[in-house]
C-alpha positions as CSV (number, residue, x, y, z in Angstrom):
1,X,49.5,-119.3,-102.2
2,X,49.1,-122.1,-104.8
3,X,46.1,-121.7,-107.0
4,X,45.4,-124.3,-109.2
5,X,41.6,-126.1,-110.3
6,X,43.9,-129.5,-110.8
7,X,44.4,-130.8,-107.3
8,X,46.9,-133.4,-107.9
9,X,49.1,-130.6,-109.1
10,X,48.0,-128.0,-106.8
11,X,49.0,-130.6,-103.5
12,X,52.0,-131.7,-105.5
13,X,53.4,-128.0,-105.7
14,X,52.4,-127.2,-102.3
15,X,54.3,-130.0,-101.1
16,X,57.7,-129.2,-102.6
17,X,57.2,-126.0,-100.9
18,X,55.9,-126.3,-97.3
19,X,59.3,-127.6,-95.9
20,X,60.4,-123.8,-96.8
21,X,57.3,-121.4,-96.4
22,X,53.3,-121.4,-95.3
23,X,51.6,-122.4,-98.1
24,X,47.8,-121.9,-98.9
25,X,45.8,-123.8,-101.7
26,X,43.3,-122.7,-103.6
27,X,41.5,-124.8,-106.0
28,X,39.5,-122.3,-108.1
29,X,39.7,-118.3,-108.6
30,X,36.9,-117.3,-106.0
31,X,38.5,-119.6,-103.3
32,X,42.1,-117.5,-104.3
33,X,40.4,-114.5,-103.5
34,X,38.8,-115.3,-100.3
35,X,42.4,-116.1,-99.3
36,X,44.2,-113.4,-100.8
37,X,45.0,-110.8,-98.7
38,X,48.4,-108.5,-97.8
39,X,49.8,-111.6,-95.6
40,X,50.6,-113.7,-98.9
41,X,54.0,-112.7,-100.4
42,X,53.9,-115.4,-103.7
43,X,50.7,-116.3,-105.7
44,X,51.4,-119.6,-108.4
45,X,48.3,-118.6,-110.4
46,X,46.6,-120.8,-113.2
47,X,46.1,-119.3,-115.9
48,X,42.6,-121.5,-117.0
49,X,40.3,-122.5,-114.1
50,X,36.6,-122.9,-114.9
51,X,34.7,-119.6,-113.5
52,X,36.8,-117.2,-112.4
53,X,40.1,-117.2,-114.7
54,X,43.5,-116.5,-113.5
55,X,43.6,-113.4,-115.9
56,X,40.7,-111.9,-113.7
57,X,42.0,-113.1,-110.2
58,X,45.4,-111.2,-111.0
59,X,43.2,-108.2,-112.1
60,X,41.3,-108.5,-108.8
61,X,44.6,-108.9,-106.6
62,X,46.1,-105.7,-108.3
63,X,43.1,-103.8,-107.7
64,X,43.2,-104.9,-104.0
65,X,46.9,-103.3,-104.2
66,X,47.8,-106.3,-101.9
67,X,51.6,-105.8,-102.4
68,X,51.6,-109.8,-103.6
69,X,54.1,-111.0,-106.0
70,X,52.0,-112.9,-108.7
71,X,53.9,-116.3,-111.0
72,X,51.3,-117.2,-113.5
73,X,51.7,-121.4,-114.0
74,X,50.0,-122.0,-117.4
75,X,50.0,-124.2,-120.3
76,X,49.0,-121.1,-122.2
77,X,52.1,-120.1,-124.0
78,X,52.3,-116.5,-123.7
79,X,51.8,-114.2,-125.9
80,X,51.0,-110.7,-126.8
81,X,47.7,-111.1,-125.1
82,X,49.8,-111.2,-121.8
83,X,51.2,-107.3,-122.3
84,X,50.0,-105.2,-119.4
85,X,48.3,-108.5,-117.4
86,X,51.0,-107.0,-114.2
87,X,52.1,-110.7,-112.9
88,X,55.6,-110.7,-112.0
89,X,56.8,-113.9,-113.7
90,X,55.2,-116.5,-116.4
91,X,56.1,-120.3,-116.2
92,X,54.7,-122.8,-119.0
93,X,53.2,-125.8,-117.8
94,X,54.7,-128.9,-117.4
95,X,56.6,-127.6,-114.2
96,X,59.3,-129.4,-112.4
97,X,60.2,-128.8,-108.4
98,X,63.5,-127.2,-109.1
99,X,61.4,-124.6,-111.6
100,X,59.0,-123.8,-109.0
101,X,61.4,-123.6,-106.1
102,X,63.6,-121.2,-108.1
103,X,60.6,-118.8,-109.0
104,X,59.2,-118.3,-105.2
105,X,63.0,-117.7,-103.9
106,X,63.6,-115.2,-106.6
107,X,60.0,-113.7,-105.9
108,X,61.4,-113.1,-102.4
109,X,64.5,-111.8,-103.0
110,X,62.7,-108.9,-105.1
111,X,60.5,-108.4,-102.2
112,X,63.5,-107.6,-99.8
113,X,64.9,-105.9,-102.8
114,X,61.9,-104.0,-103.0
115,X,61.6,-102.8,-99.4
116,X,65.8,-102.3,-99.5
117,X,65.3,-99.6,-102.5
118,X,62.3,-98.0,-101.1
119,X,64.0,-97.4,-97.7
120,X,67.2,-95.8,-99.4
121,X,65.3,-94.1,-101.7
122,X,64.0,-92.3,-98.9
123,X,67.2,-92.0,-96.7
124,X,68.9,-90.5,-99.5
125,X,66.2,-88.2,-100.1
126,X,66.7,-87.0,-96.4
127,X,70.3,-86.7,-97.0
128,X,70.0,-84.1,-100.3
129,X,67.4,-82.4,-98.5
130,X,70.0,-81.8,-95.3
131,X,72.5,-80.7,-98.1
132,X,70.5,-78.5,-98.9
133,X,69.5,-76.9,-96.0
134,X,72.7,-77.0,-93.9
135,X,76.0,-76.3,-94.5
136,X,78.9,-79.1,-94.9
137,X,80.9,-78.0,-91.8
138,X,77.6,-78.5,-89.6
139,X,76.8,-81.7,-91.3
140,X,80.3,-83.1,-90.7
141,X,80.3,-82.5,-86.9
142,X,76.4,-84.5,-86.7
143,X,75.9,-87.4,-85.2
144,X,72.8,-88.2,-86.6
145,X,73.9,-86.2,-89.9
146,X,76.3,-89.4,-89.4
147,X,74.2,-92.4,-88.9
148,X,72.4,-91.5,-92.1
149,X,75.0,-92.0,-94.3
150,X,76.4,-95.2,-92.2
151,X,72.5,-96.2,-92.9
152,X,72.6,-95.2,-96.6
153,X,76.1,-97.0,-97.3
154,X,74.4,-100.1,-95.4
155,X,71.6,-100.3,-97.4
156,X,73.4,-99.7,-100.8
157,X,75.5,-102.7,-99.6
158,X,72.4,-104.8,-99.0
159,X,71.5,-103.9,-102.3
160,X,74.1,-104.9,-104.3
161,X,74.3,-107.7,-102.3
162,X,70.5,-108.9,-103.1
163,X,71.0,-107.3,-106.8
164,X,73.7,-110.1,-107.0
165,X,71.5,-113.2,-108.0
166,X,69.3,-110.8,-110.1
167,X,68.9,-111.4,-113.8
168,X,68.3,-109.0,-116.1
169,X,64.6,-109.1,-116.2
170,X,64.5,-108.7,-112.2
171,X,65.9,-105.6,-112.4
172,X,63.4,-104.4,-114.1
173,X,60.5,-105.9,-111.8
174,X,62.9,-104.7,-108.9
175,X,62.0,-100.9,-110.1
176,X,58.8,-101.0,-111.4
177,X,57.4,-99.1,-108.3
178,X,59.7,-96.6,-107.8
């Protein structure tokens, strides 16, 4: 979702991204959250819009706990004021096509990250808890003792294949949850 109070701007950047992914346009902060809801995976969020500022639509969105990945787009340059806001990325107006592009892939790929960690997280937790529990001989001879660590080595691979493209700043934004 693209919100934005300048329409030229707001149609522009939905327009570099539709051939890729749905897009939704809002034009002011109330519209954004009439829209926003747990179907949304990327919100491009003004920073200034008359009424309802982007500062208090992010606030709004995290208090929904909508799972939404939030870019604020701003000619505010950031500064301290922006320490604890909770958006997941900060780009300074002008913005070119490439720029915004970049940030909604990379937005995604935490996503997948996201949901990748989580689910090993878990699976490993299983597996320590089995270790636990049962002895080595038993687990060895287990089919589905097994498939869990086929799953776990699976999902470690995905992740170091998504942790791949990361920079240094995703990683943290990749962990933030956990």
């Amino acid at each position: 979702m693209i919100v934005e109070d300048n329409q030229g701007l707001a149609d522009l950047m939905a327009a570099w991204l539709r051939d890729e992914y749905p897009v939704e346009v809002a034009y002011n902060g109330e519209e954004a959250l009439e829209i926003a809801d747990s179907t949304i995976d990327v919100v491009l969020l003004d920073r200034r819009m008359p009424g309802l500022s982007g500062d208090e639509v992010l606030e709004r969105i995290r208090e929904r706990d909508l799972g939404t990945r939030v870019v604020m787009v701003s000619a505010v340059t950031p500064d301290f004021d922006v320490i604890g806001m909770g958006f997941d990325d900060y780009i300074t107006k002008p913005v070119e096509e490439a720029e915004i592009r970049d940030v909604v892939e990379r937005m995604q790929t935490r996503e997948r990250y996201d949901e990748t960690v989580e689910d090993l997280y878990r699976l490993i937790q299983t597996k320590a808890v089995l270790e636990t529990e049962i002895a080595e001989s038993e687990r060895q001879t287990n089919d589905e003792y097994r498939r869990l660590v086929d799953q776990i080595a699976d999902l470690q691979a995905q992740a170091d294949v998504d942790s791949a493209g990361f920079e240094d700043d995703d990683f943290d934004a990749a962990f933030r949850d956990l």
